[in-house]
PDB file as gemmi writes it, atoms N, CA and C in Angstrom:
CRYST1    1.000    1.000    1.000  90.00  90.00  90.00 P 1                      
ATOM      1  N   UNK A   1     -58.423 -10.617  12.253  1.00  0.00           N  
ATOM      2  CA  UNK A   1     -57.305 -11.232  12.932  1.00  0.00           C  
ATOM      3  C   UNK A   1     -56.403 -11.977  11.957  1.00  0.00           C  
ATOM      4  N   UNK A   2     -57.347 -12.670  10.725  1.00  0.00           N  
ATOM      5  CA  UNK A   2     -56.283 -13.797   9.852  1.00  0.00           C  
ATOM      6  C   UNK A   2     -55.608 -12.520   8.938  1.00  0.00           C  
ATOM      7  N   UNK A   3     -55.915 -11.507   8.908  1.00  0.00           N  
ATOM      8  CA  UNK A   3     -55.120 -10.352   7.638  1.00  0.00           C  
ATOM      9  C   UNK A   3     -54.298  -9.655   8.550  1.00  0.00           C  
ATOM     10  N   UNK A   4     -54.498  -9.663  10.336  1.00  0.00           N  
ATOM     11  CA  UNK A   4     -53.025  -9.159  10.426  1.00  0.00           C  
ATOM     12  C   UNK A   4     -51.655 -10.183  10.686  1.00  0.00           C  
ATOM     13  N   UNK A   5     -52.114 -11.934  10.877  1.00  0.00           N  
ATOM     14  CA  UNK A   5     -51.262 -12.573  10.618  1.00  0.00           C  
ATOM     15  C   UNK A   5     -50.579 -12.325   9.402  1.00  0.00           C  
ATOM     16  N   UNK A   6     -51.224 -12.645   8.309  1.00  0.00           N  
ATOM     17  CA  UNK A   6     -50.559 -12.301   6.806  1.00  0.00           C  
ATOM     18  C   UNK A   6     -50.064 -10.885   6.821  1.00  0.00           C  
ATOM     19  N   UNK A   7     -50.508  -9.830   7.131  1.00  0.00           N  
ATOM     20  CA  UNK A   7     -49.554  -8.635   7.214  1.00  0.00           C  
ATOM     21  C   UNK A   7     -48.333  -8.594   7.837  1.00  0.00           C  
ATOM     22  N   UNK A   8     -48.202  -9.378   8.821  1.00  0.00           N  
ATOM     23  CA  UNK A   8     -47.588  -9.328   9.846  1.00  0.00           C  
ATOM     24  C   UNK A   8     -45.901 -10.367   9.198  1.00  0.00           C  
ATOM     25  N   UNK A   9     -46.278 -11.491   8.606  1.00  0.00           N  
ATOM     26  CA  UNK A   9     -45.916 -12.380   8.019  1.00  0.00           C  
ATOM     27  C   UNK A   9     -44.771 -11.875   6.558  1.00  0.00           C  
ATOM     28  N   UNK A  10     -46.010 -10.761   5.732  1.00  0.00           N  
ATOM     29  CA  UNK A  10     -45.684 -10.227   4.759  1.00  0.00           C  
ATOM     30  C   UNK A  10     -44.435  -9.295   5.225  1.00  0.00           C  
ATOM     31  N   UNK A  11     -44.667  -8.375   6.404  1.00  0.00           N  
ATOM     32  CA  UNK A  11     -44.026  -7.369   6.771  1.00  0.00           C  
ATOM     33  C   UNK A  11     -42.535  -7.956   7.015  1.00  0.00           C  
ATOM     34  N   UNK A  12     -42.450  -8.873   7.727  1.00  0.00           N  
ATOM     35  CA  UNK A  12     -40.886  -9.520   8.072  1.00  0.00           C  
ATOM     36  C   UNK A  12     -40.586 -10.195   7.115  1.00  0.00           C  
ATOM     37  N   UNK A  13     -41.257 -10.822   6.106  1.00  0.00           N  
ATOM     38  CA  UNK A  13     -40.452 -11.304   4.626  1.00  0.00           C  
ATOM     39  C   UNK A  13     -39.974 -10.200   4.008  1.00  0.00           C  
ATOM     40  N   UNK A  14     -40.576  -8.955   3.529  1.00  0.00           N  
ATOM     41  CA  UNK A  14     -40.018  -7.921   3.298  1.00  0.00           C  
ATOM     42  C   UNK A  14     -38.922  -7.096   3.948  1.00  0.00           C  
ATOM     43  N   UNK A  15     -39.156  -6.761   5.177  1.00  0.00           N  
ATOM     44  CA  UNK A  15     -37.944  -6.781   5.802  1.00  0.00           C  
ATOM     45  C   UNK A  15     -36.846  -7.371   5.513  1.00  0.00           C  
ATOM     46  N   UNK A  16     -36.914  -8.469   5.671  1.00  0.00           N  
ATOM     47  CA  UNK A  16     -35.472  -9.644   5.668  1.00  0.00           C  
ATOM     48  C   UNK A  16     -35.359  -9.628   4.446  1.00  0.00           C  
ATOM     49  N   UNK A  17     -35.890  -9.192   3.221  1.00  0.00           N  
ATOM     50  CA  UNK A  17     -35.933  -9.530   1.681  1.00  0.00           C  
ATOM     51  C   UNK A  17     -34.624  -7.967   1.487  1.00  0.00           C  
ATOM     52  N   UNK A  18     -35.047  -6.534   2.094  1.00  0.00           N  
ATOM     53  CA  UNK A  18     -34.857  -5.511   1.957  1.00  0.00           C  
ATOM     54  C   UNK A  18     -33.449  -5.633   3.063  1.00  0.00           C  
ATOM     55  N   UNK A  19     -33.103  -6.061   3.830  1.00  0.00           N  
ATOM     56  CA  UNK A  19     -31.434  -6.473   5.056  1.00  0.00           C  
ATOM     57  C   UNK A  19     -30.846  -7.319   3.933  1.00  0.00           C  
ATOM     58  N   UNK A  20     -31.595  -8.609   3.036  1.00  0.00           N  
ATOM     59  CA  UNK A  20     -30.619  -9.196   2.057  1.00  0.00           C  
ATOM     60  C   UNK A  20     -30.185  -8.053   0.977  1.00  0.00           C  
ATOM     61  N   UNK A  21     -30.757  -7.735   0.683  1.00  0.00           N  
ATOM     62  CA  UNK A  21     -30.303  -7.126  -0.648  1.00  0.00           C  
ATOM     63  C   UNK A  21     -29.190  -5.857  -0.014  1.00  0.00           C  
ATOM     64  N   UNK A  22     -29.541  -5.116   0.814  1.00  0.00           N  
ATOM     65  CA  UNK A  22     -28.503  -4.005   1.159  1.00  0.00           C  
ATOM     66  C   UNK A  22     -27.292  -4.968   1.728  1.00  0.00           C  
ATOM     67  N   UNK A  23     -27.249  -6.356   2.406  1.00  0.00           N  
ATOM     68  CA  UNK A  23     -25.979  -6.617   3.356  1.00  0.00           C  
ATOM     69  C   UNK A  23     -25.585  -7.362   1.829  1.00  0.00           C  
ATOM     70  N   UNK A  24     -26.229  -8.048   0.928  1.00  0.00           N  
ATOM     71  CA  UNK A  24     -25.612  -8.278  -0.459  1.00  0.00           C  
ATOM     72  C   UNK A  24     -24.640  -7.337  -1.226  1.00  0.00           C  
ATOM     73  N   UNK A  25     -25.575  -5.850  -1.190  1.00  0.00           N  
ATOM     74  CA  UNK A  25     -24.705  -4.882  -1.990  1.00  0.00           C  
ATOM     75  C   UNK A  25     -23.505  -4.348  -1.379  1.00  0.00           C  
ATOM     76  N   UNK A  26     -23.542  -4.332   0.120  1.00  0.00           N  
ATOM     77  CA  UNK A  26     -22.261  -3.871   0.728  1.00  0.00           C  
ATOM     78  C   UNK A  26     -21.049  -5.103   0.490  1.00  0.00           C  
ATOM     79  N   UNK A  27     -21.662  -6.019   0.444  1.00  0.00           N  
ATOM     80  CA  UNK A  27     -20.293  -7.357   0.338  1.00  0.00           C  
ATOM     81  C   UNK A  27     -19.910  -7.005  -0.863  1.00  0.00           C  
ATOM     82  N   UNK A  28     -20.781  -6.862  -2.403  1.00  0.00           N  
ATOM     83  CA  UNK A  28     -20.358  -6.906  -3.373  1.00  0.00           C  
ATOM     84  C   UNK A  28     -19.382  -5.888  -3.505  1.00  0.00           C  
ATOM     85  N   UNK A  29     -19.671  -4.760  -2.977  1.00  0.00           N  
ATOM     86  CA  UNK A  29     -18.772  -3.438  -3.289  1.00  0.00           C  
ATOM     87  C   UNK A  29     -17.810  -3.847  -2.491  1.00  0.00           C  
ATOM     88  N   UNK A  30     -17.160  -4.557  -1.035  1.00  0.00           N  
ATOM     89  CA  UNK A  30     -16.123  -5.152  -0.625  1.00  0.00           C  
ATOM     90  C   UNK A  30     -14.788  -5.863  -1.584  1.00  0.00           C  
ATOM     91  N   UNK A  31     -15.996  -6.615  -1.963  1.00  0.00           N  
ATOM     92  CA  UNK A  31     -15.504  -7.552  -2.903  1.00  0.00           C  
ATOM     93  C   UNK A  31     -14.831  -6.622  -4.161  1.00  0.00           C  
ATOM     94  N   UNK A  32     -15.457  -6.020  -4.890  1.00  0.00           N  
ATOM     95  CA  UNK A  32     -14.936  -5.548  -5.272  1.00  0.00           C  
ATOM     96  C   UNK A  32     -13.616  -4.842  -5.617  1.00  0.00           C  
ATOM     97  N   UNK A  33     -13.844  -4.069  -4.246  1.00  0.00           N  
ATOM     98  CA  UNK A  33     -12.722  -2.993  -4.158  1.00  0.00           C  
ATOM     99  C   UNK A  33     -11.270  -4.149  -3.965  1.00  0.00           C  
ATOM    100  N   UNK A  34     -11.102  -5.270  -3.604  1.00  0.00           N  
ATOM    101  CA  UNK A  34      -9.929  -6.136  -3.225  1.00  0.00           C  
ATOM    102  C   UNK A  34     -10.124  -6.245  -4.017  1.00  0.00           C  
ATOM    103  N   UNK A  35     -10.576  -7.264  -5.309  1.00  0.00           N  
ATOM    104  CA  UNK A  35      -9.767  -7.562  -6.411  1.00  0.00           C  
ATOM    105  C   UNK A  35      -9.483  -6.285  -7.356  1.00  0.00           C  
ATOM    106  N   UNK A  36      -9.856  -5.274  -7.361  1.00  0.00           N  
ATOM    107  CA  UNK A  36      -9.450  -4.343  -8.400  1.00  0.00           C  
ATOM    108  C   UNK A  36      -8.013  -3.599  -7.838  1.00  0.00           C  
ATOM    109  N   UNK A  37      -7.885  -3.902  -6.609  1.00  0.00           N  
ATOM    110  CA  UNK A  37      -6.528  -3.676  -5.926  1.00  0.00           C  
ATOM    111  C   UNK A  37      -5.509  -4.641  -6.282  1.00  0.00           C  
ATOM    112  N   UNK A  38      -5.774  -5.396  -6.100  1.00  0.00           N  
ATOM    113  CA  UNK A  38      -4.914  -7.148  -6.371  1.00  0.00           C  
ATOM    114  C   UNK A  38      -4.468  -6.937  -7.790  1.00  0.00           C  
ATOM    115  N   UNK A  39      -5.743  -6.582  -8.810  1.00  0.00           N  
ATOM    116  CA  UNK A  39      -5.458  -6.434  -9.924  1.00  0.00           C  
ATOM    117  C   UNK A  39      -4.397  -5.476 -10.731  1.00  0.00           C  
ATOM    118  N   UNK A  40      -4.826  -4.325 -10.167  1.00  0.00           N  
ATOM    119  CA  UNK A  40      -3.855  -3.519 -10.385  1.00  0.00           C  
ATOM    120  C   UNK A  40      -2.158  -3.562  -9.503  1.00  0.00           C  
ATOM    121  N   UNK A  41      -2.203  -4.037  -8.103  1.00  0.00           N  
ATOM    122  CA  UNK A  41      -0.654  -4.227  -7.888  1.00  0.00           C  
ATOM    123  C   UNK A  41      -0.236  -5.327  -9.103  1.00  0.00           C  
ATOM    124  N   UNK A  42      -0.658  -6.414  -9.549  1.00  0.00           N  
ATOM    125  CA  UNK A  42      -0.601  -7.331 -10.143  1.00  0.00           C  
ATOM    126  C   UNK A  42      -0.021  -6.529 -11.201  1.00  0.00           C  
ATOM    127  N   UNK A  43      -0.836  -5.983 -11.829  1.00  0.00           N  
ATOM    128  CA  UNK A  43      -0.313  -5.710 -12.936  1.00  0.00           C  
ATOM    129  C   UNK A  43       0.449  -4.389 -13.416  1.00  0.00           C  
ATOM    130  N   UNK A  44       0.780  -3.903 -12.395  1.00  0.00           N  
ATOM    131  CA  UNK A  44       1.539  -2.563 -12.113  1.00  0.00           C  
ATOM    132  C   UNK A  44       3.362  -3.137 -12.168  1.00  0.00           C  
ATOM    133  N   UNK A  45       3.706  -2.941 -13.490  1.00  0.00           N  
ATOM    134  CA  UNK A  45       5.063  -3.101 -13.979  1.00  0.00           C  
ATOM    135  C   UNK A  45       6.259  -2.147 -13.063  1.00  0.00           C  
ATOM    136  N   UNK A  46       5.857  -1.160 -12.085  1.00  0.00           N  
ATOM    137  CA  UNK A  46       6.808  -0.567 -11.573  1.00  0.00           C  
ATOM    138  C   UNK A  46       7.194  -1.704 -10.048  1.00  0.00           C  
ATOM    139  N   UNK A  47       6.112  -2.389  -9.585  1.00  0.00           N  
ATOM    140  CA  UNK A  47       6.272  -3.277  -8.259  1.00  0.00           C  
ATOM    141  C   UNK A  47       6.302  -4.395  -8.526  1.00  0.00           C  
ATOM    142  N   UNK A  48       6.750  -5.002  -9.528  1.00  0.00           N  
ATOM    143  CA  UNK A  48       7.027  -6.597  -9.844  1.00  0.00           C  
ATOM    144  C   UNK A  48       8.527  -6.424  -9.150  1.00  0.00           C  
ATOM    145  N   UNK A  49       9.692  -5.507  -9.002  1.00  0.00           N  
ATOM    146  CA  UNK A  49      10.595  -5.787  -8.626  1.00  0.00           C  
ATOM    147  C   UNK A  49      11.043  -5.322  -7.283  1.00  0.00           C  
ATOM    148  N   UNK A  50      10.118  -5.049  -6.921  1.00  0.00           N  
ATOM    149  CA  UNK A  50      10.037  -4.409  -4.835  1.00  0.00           C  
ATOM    150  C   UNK A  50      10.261  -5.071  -4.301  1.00  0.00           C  
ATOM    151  N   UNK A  51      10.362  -6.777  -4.331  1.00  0.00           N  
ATOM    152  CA  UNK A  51      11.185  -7.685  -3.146  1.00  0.00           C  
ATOM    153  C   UNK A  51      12.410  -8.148  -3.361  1.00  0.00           C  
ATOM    154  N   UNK A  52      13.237  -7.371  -4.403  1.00  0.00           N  
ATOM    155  CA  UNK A  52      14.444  -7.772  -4.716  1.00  0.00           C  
ATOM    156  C   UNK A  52      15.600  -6.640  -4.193  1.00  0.00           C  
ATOM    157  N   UNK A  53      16.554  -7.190  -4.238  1.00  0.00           N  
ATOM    158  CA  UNK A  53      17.629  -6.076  -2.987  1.00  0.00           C  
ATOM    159  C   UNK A  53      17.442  -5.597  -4.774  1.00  0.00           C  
ATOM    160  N   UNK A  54      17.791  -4.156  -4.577  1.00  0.00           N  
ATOM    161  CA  UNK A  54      18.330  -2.779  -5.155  1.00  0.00           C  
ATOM    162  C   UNK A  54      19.624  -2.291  -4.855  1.00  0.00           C  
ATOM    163  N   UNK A  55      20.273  -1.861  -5.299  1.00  0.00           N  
ATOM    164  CA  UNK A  55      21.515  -0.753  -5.269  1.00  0.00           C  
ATOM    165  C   UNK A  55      21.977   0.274  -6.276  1.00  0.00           C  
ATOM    166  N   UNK A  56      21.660   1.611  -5.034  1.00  0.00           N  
ATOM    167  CA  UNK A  56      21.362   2.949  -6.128  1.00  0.00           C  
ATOM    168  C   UNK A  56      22.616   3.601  -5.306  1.00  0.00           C  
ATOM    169  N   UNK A  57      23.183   4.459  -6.205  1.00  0.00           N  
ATOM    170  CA  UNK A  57      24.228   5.305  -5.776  1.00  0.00           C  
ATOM    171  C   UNK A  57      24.027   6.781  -6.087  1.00  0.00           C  
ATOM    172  N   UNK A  58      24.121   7.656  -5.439  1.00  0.00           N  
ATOM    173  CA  UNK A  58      24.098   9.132  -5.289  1.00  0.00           C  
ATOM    174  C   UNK A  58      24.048   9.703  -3.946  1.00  0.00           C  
ATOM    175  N   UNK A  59      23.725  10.872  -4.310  1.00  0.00           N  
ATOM    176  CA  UNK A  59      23.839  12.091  -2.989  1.00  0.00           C  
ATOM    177  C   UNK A  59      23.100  11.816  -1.839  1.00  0.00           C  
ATOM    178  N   UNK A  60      23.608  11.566  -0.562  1.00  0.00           N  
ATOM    179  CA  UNK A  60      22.251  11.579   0.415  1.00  0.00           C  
ATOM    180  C   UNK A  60      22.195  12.888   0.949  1.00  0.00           C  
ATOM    181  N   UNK A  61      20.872  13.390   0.910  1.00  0.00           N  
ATOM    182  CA  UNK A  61      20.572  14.501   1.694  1.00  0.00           C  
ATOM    183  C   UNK A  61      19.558  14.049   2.680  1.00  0.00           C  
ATOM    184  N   UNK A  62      19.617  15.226   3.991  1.00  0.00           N  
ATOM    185  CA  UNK A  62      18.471  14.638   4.980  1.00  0.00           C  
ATOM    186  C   UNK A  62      17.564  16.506   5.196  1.00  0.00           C  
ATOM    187  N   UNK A  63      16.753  16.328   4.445  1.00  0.00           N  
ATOM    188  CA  UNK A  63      15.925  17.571   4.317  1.00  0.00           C  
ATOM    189  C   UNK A  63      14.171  16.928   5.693  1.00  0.00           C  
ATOM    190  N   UNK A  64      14.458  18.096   6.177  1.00  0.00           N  
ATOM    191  CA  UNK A  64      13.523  17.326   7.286  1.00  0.00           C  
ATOM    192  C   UNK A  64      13.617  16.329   8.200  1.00  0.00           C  
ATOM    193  N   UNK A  65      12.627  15.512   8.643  1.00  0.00           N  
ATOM    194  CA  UNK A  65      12.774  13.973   9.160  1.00  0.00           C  
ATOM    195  C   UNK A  65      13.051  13.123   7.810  1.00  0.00           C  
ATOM    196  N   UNK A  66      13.468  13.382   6.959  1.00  0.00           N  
ATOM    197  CA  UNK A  66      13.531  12.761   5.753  1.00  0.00           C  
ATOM    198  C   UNK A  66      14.856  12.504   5.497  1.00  0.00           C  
ATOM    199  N   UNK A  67      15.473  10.810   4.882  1.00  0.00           N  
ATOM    200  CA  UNK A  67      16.909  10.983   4.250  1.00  0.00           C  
ATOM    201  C   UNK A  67      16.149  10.245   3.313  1.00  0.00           C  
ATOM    202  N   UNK A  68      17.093  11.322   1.982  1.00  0.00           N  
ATOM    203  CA  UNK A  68      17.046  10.802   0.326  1.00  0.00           C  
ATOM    204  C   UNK A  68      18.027  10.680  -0.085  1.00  0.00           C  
ATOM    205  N   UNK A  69      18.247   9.996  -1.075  1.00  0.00           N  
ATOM    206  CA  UNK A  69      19.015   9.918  -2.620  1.00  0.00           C  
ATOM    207  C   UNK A  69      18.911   9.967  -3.497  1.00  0.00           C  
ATOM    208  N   UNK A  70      19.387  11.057  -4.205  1.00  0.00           N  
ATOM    209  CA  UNK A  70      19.094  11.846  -5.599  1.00  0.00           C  
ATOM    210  C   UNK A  70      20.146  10.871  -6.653  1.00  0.00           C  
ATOM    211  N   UNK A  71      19.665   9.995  -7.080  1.00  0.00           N  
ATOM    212  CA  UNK A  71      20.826   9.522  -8.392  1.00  0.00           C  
ATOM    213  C   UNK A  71      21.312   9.879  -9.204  1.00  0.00           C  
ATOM    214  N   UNK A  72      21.949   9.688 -10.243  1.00  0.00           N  
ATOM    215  CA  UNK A  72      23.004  10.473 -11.260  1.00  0.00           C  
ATOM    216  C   UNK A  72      21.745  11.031 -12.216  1.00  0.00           C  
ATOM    217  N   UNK A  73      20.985  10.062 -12.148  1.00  0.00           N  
ATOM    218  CA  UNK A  73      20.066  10.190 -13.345  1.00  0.00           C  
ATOM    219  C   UNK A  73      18.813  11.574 -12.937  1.00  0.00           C  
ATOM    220  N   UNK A  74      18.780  11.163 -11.739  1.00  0.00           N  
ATOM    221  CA  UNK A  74      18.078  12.199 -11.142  1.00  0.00           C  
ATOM    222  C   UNK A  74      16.718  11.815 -10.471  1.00  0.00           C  
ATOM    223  N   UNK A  75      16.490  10.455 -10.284  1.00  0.00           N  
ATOM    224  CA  UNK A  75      15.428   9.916  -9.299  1.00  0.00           C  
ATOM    225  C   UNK A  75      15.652  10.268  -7.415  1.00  0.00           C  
ATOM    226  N   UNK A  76      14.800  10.760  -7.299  1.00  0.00           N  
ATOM    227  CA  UNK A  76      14.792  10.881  -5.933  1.00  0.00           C  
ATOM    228  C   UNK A  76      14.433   9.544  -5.082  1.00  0.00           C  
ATOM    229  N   UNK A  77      14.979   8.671  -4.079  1.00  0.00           N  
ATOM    230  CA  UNK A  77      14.248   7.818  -3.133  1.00  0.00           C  
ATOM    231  C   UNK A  77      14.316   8.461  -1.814  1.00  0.00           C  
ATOM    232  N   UNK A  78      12.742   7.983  -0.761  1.00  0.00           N  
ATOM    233  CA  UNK A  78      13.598   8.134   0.210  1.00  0.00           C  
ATOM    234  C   UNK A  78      13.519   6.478   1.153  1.00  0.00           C  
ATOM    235  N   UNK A  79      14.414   6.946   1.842  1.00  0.00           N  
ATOM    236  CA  UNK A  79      15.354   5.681   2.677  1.00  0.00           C  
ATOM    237  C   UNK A  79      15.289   5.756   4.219  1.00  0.00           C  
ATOM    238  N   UNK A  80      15.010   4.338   4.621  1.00  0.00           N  
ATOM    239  CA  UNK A  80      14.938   3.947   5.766  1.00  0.00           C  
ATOM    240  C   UNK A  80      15.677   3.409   6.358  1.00  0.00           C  
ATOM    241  N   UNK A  81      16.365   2.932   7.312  1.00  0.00           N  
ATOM    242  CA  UNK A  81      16.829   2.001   8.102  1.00  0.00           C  
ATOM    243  C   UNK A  81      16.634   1.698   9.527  1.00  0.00           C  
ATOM    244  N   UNK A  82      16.783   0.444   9.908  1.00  0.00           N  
ATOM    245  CA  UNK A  82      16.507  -0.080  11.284  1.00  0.00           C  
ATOM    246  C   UNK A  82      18.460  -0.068  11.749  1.00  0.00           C  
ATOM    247  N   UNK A  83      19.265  -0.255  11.332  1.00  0.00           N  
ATOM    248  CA  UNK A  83      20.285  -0.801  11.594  1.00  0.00           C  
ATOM    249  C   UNK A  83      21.599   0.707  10.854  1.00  0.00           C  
ATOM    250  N   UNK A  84      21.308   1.486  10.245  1.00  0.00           N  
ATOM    251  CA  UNK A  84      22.246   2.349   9.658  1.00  0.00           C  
ATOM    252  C   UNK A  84      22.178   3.724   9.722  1.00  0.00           C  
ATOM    253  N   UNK A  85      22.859   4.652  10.881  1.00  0.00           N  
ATOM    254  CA  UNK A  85      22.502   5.926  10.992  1.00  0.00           C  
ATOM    255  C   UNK A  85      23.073   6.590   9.425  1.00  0.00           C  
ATOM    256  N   UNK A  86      22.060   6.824   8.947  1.00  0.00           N  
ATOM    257  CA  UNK A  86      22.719   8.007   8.193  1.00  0.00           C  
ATOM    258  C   UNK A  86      23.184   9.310   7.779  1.00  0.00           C  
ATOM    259  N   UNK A  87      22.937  10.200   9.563  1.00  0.00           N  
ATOM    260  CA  UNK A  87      23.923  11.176   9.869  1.00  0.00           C  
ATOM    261  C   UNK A  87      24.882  11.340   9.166  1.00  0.00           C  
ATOM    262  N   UNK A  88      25.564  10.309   9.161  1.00  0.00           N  
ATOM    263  CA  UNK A  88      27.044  10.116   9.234  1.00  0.00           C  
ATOM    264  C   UNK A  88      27.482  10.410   7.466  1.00  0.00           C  
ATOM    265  N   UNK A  89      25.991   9.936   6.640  1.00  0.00           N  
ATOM    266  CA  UNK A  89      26.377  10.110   5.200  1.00  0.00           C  
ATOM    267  C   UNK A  89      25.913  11.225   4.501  1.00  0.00           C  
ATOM    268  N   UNK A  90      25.380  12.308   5.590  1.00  0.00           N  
ATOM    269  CA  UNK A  90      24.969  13.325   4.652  1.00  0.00           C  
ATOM    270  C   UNK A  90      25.809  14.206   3.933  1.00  0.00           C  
ATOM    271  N   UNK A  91      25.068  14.676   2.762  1.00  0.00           N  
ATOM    272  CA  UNK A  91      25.812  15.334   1.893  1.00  0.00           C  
ATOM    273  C   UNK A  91      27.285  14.735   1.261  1.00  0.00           C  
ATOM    274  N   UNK A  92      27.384  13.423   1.082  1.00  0.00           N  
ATOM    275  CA  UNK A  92      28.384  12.502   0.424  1.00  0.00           C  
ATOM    276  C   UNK A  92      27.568  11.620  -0.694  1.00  0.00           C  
ATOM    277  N   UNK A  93      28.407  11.498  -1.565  1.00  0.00           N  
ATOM    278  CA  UNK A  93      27.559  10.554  -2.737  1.00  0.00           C  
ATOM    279  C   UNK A  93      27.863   9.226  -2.279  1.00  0.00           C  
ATOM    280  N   UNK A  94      27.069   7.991  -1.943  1.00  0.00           N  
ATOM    281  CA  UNK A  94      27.252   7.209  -1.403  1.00  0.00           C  
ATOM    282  C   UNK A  94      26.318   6.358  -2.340  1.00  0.00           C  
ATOM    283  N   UNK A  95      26.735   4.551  -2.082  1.00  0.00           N  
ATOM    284  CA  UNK A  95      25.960   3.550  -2.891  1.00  0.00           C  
ATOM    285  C   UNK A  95      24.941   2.962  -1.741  1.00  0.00           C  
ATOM    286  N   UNK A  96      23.797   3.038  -1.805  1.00  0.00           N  
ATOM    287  CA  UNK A  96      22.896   1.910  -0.991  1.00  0.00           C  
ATOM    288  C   UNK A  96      22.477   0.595  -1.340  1.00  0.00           C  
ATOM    289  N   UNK A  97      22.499  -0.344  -0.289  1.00  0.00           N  
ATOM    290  CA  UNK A  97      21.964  -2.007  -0.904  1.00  0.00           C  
ATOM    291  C   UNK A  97      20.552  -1.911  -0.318  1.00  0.00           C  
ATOM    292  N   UNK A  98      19.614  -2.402  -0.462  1.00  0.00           N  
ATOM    293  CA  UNK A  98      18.289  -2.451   0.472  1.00  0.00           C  
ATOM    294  C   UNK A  98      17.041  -3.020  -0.406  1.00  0.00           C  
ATOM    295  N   UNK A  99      15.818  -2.962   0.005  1.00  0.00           N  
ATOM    296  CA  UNK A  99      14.517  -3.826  -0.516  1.00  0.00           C  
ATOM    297  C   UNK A  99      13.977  -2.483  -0.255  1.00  0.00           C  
ATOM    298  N   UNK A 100      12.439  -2.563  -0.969  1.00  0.00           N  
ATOM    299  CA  UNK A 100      11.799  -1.955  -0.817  1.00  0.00           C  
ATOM    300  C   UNK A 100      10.329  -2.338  -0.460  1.00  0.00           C  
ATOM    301  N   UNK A 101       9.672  -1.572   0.811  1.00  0.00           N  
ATOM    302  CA  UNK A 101       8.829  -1.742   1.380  1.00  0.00           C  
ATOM    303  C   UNK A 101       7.959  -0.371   1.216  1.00  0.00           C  
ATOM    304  N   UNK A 102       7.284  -0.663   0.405  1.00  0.00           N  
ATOM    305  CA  UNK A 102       5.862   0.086  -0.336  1.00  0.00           C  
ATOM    306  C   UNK A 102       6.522   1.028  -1.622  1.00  0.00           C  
ATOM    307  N   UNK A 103       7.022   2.198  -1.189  1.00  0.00           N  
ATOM    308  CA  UNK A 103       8.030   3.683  -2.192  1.00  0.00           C  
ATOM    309  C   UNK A 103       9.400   3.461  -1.534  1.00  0.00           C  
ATOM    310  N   UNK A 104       9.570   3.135   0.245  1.00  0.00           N  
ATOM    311  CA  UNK A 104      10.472   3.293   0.694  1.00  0.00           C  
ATOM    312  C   UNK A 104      11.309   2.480   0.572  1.00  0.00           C  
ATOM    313  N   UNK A 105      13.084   2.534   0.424  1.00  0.00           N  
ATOM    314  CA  UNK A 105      13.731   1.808   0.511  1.00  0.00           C  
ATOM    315  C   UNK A 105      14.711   1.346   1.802  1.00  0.00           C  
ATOM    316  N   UNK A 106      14.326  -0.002   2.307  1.00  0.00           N  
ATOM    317  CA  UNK A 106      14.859  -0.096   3.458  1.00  0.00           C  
ATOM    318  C   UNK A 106      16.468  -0.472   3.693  1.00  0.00           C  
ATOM    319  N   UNK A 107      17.201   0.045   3.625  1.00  0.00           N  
ATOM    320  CA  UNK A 107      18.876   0.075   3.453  1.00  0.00           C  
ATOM    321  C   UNK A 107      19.548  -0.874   4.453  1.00  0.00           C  
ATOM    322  N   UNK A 108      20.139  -1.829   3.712  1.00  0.00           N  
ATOM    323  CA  UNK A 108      20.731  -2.329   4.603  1.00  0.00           C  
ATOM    324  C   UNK A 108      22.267  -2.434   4.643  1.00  0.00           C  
ATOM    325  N   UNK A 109      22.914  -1.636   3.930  1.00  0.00           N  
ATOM    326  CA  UNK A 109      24.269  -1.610   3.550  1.00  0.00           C  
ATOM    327  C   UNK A 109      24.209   0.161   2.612  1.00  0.00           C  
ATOM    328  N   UNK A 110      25.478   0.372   3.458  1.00  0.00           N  
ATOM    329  CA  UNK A 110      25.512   1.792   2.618  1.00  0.00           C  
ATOM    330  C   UNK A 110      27.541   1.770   2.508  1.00  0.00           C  
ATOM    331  N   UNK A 111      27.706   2.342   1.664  1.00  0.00           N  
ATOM    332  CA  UNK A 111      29.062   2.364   1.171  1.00  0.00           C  
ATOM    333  C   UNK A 111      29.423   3.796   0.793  1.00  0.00           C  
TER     334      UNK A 111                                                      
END                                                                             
């Protein structure tokens, strides 16, 4: 009877020893994965300037559900708006003002 207390005893320290260590390793790999994200937007020299208005000028085309602008130089964006149909600018070389929210640029002035 006293060796299946101690088995019994042993068995749920092990248990709970074997739930720490796996719910440990899943946090760590959590953990992980956010700062090596953080780290790299951080230090990713192309998105230090994504909350600042932009203004690019070239061609808008609307290929698909898609409107772009091809610049002189020859960068493609594509472009969003809440407030600016841009029907109205296809196939004209036109200047856009706008921020950018993730790749996309959200336009808030087109000329």
């Amino acid at each position: 009877m006293k060796f299946n207390k101690i088995f019994l005893k042993m068995k749920n320290y092990y248990l709970s020893l074997i739930f720490l260590v796996i719910f440990a390793t899943f946090l760590s790999g959590c953990t992980q994965k956010v700062n090596d994200g953080a780290i790299n937007i951080l230090s990713n020299p192309e998105l230090e300037n994504k909350n600042q208005e932009v203004v690019l000028s070239g061609l808008l085309t609307h290929p698909g559900d898609l409107y772009l602008i091809t610049t002189n130089s020859g960068k493609i964006q594509d472009l969003e708006s809440y407030t600016i149909n841009f029907d109205d600018y296809v196939g004209k070389n036109v200047e856009v003002t706008g921020e950018y929210s993730g790749n996309t640029l959200f336009v808030t002035e087109i000329k």
